[in-house]
DRENMAR-789510 format. One record per residue (C-alpha): x, y, z; residue in three letters. Coordinates in pm, whole numbers, padded with zeros to 5 digits, always signed. Layout:
N
XYZAla/...
% end
This chain:
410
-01750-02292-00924Unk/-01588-01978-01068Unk/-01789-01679-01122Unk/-01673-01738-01511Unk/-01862-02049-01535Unk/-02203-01919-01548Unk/-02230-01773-01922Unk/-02524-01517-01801Unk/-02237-01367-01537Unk/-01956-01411-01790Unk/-01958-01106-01985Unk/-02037-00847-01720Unk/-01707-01013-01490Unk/-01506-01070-01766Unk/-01485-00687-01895Unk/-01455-00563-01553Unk/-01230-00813-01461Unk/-01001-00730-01788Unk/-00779-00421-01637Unk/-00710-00638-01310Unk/-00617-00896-01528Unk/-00381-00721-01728Unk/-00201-00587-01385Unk/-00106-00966-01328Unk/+00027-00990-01678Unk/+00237-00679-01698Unk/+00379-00744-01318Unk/+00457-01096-01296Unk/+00771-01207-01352Unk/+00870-01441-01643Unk/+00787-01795-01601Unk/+00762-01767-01211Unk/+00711-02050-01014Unk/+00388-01949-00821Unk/+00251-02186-00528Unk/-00041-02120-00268Unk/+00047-02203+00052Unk/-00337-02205+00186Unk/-00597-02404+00033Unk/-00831-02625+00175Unk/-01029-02926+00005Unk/-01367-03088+00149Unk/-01642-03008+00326Unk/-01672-02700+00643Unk/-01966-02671+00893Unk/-02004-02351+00727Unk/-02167-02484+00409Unk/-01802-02397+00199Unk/-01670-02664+00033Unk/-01427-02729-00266Unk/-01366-03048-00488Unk/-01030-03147-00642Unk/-01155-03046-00981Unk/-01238-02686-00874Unk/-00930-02619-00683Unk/-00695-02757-00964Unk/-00911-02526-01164Unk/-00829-02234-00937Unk/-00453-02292-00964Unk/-00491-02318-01341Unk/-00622-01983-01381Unk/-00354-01814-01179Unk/-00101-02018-01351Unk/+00004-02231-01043Unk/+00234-02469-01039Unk/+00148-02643-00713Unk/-00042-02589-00326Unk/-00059-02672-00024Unk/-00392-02841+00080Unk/-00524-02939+00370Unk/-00913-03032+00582Unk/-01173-02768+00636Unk/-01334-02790+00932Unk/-01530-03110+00850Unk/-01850-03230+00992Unk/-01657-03573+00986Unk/-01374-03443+01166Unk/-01412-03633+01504Unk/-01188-03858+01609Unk/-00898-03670+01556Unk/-00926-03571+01191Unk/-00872-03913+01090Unk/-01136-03857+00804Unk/-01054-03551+00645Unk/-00686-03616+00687Unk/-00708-03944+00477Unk/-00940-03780+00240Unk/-00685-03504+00131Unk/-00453-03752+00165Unk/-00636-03950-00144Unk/-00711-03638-00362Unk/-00297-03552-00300Unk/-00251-03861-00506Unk/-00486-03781-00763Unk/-00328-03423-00821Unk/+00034-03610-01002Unk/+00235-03388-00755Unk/+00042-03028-00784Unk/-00076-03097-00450Unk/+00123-03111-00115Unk/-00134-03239+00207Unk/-00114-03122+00549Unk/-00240-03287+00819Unk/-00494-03112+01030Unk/-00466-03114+01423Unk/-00695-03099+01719Unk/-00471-03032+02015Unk/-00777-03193+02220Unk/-00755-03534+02032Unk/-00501-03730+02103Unk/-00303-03475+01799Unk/+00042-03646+01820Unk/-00053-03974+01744Unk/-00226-03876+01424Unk/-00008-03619+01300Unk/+00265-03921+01335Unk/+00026-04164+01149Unk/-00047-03886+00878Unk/+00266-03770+00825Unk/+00397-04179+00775Unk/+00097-04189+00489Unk/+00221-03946+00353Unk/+00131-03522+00457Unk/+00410-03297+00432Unk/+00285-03014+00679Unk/+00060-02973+00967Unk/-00251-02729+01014Unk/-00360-02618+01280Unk/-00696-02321+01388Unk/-00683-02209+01752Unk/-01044-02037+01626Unk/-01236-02343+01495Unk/-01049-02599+01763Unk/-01080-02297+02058Unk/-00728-02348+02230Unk/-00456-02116+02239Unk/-00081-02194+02288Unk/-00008-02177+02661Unk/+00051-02434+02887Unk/+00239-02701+02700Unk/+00134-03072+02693Unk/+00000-03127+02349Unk/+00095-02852+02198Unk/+00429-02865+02274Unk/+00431-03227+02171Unk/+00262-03109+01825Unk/+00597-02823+01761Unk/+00825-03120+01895Unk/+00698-03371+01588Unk/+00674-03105+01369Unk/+01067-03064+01433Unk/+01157-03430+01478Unk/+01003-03481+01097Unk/+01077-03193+00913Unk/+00728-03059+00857Unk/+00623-02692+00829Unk/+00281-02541+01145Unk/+00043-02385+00915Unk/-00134-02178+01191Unk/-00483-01955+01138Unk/-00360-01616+01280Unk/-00629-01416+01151Unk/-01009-01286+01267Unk/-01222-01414+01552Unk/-00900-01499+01797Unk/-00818-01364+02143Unk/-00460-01220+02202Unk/-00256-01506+02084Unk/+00088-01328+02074Unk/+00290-01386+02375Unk/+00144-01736+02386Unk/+00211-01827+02044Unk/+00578-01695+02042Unk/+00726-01831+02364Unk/+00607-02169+02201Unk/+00769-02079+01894Unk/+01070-01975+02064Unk/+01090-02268+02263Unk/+01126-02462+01979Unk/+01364-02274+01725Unk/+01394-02584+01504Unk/+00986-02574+01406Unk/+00908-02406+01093Unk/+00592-02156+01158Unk/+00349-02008+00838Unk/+00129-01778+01017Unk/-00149-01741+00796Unk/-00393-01401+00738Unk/-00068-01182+00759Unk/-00079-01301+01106Unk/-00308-00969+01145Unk/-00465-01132+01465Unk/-00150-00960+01642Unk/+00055-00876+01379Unk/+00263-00564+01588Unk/+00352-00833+01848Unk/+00407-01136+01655Unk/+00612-01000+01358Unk/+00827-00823+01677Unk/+00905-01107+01913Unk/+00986-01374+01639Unk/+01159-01137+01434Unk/+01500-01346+01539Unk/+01345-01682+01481Unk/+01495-01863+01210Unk/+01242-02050+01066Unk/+00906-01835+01056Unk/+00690-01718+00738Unk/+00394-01541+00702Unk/+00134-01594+00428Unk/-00096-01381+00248Unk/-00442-01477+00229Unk/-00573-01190+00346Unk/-00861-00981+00211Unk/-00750-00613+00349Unk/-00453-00508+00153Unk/-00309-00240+00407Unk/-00235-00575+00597Unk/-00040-00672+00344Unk/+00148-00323+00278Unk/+00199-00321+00661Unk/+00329-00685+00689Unk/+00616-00592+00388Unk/+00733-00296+00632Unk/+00728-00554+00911Unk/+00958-00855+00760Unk/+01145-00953+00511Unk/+01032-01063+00199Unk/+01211-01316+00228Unk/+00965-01454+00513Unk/+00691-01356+00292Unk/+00471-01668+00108Unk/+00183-01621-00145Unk/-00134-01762-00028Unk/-00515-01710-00116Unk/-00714-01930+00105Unk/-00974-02143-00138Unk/-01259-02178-00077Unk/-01278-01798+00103Unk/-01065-01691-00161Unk/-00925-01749-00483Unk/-00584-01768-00595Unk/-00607-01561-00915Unk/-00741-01208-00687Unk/-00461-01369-00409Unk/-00235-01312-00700Unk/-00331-01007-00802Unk/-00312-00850-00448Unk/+00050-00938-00390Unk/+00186-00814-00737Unk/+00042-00477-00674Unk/+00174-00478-00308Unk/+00533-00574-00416Unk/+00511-00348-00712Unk/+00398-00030-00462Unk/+00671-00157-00255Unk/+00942-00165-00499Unk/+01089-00519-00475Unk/+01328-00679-00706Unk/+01222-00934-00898Unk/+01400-01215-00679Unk/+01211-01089-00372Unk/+00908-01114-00585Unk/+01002-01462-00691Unk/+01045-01610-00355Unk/+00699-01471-00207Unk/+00531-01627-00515Unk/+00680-01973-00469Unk/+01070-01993-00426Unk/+01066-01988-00082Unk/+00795-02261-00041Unk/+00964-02451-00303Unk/+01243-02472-00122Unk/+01068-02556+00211Unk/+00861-02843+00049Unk/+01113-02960-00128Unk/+01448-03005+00064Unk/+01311-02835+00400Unk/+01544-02521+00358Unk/+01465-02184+00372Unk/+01664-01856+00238Unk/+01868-01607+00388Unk/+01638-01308+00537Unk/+01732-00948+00428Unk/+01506-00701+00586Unk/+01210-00552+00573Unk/+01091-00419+00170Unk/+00952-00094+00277Unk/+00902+00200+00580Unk/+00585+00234+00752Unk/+00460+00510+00573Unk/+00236+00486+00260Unk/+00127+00776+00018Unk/-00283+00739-00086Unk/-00507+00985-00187Unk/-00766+01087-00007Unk/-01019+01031-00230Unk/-00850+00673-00319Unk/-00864+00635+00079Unk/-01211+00691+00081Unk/-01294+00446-00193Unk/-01091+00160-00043Unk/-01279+00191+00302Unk/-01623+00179+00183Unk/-01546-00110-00030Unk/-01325-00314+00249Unk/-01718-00235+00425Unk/-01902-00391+00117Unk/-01684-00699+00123Unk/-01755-00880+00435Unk/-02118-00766+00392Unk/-02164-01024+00063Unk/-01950-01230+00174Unk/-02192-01258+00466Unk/-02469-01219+00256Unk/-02600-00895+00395Unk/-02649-00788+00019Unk/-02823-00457+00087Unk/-02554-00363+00310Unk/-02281-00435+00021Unk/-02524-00234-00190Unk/-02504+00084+00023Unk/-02154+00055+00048Unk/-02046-00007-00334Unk/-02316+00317-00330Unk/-02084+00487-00128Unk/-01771+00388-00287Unk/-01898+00478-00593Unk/-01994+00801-00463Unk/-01629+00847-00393Unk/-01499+00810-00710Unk/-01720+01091-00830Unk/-01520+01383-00979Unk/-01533+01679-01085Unk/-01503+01713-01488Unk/-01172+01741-01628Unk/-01036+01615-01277Unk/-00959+01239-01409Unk/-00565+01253-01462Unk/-00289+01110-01400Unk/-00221+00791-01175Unk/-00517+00838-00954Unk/-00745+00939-01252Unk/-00662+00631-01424Unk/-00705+00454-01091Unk/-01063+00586-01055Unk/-01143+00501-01406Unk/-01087+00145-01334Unk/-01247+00128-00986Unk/-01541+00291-01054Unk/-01600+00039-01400Unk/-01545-00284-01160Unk/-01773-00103-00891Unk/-02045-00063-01085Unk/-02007-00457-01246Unk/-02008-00535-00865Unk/-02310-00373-00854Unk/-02491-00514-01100Unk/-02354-00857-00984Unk/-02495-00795-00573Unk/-02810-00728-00735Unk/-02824-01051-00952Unk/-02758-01320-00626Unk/-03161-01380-00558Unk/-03164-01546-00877Unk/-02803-01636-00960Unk/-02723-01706-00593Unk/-02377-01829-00539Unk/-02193-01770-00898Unk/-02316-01381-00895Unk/-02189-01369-00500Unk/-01864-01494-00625Unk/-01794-01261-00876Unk/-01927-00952-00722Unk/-01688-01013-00416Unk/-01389-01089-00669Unk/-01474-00747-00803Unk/-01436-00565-00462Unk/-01137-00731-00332Unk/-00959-00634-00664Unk/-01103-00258-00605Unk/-00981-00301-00218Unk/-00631-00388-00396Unk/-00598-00116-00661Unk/-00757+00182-00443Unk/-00485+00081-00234Unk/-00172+00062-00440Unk/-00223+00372-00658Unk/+00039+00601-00571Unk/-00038+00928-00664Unk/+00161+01108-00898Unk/+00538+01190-00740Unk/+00389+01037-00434Unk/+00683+00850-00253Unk/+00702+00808+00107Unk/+00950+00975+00264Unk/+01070+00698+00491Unk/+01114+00384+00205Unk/+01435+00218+00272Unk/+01693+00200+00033Unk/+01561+00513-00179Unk/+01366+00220-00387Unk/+01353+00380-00757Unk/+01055+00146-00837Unk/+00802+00258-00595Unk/+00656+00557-00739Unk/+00671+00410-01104Unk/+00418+00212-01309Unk/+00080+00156-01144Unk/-00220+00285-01310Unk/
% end
């Protein structure tokens, strides 16, 4: 359910929500094709779960054309994802083309011989989470049988390379390497081993990275690390929803300075093409230098709210209290000191801080719907605390002497 759905949450999220919303709106380009690379429908041990209805809705209110979908990690999942696979399969169907399934693998379960019987019924892709299935990528056998399918059909390896791995690096790149012909989305920004990863496949022709991640200095690092071209928009339902997803990358690309043809191809060009013919574009290089310019006190704000995140989305809500408390405390300023970009930047933050607030403290009674939206709130704070470039802030090191990057964020 969104956080919008519940009329007694609607009014507090919706005016805090409003300046966010208007970010999207002023930075998106024209009648952009926009798919998510990362969704998931069904049911996960976790207690998440998302229906066809609810994700369609998702991609509605981002204005998505189309996703890719694939299992959670379903109580129903043994043998061999048979299950799950089928059901996304079915719900694929339903979607009149919005929705493109993946298969989901477990390397321990005989993986070939269902990705093969999948991918005949119909998945386009293949998913696969070293964290929830505990393998990694040495040693061959299976997995090397999984990247040799995935080149003998065509398919894209959607791969978790976020939190809760071990080292997966050298591993996971001498597999890729070995088989050049395999195209690779490493989800999360790959930020399990970003450095590494983004480094020894940076000559492999046929790797992406997606961005469903929650920390947007991930993101700002990943756009100094490879081209955009390599870059796809993703959001992660039911851990996170496409419309914030969206919201992140604009401002990231905006801080960044990239054209608008760079910006089209993260939002959906690139996976268009890869979907659709199994092509992908020429890479340029990397968007930005390492360096970014923040405030200090913009610095502050963004790491006491990255702190407040996890803790609701955990449900630790006293924790997320104390830090939106902090945050808030943060964005505390002197009188008359409230101009410019980081004054209207504070303005904004400290409005959807305190709705955040007010939101943590509804979830005894409201429960899921005021979770929801109080999160939303701090992951779009996370996002604007970090983008705000300070007025004639420009670091010194962007490539190209990009005119855009010091312009039009508030």
């Amino acid at each position: 359910m969104s956080p919008a759905d519940d009329s007694g949450l609607s009014e507090t999220y919706r005016r805090a929500l409003a300046p966010f919303e208007e970010d999207v709106r002023r930075l998106a380009p024209r009648d952009a094709e926009i798919i998510d690379a990362h969704t998931h429908l069904g049911l996960d041990e976790d207690g998440r779960s998302l229906d066809l209805d609810g994700l369609l809705a998702m991609l509605d209110g981002a204005g998505a054309r189309r996703a890719c979908v694939f299992p959670l990690h379903d109580p129903e999942r043994r043998p061999a994802y048979t299950v799950p696979n089928d059901r996304v399969l079915a719900w694929a169907a339903q979607s009149e083309g919005r929705l493109v399934p993946f298969c989901r693998l477990d390397p321990a379960e005989d993986p070939v011989r269902e990705g093969e019987r999948a991918i005949a019924a119909g998945a386009r892709g293949i998913k696969l989470h070293p964290r929830a299935q505990e393998f990694d990528f040495g040693g061959g056998g299976e997995m090397d049988g999984i990247f040799a399918l995935a080149e003998r059909a065509q398919v894209p390896i959607l791969i978790h390379a976020g939190r809760g791995l071990p080292p997966i690096a050298d591993g996971l790149a001498d597999m890729a390497l070995r088989h050049p012909d395999a195209t690779l989305i490493l989800a999360h920004a790959a930020i399990c081993d970003q450095a590494i990863l983004t480094e020894r496949l940076a000559e492999h022709p046929r790797i992406l990275y997606d961005t469903s991640t929650f920390f947007t200095i991930d993101l700002i690092e990943l756009l100094a690390r490879v081209p955009p071209e390599r870059v796809v928009f993703a959001s992660d339902p039911p851990y996170g929803q496409t419309a914030s997803g969206l919201h992140a990358i604009l401002r990231v690309a905006a801080q960044a300075g990239l054209p608008e043809s760079s910006l089209r191809a993260i939002l959906g060009e690139t996976m268009a093409s890869l979907i659709d013919t199994g092509t992908l574009p020429a890479a340029g290089e990397p968007a930005r230098g390492p360096l970014i310019t923040l405030s200090g006190q913009l610095a502050r704000v963004y790491g006491y709210a990255c702190l407040a995140g996890p803790a609701m989305f955990g449900g630790a809500v006293e924790q997320a209290l104390a830090m939106i408390d902090m945050a808030l405390a943060a964005c505390r300023s002197p009188a008359g000191d409230r101009e410019g970009t980081d004054g209207e930047a504070l303005s904004t933050i400290e409005a959807a801080l305190e709705a955040a607030r007010h939101l943590c403290a509804q979830t005894p009674d409201r429960g899921e719907p005021a979770a929801r939206a109080a999160i939303d709130l701090i992951h779009r704070v996370i996002v604007h605390a970090a983008t705000a470039i300070p007025d004639g802030g420009v670091a010194a090191d962007a490539p190209g002497g990009l005119a855009g990057y010091a312009t039009g964020l508030s």
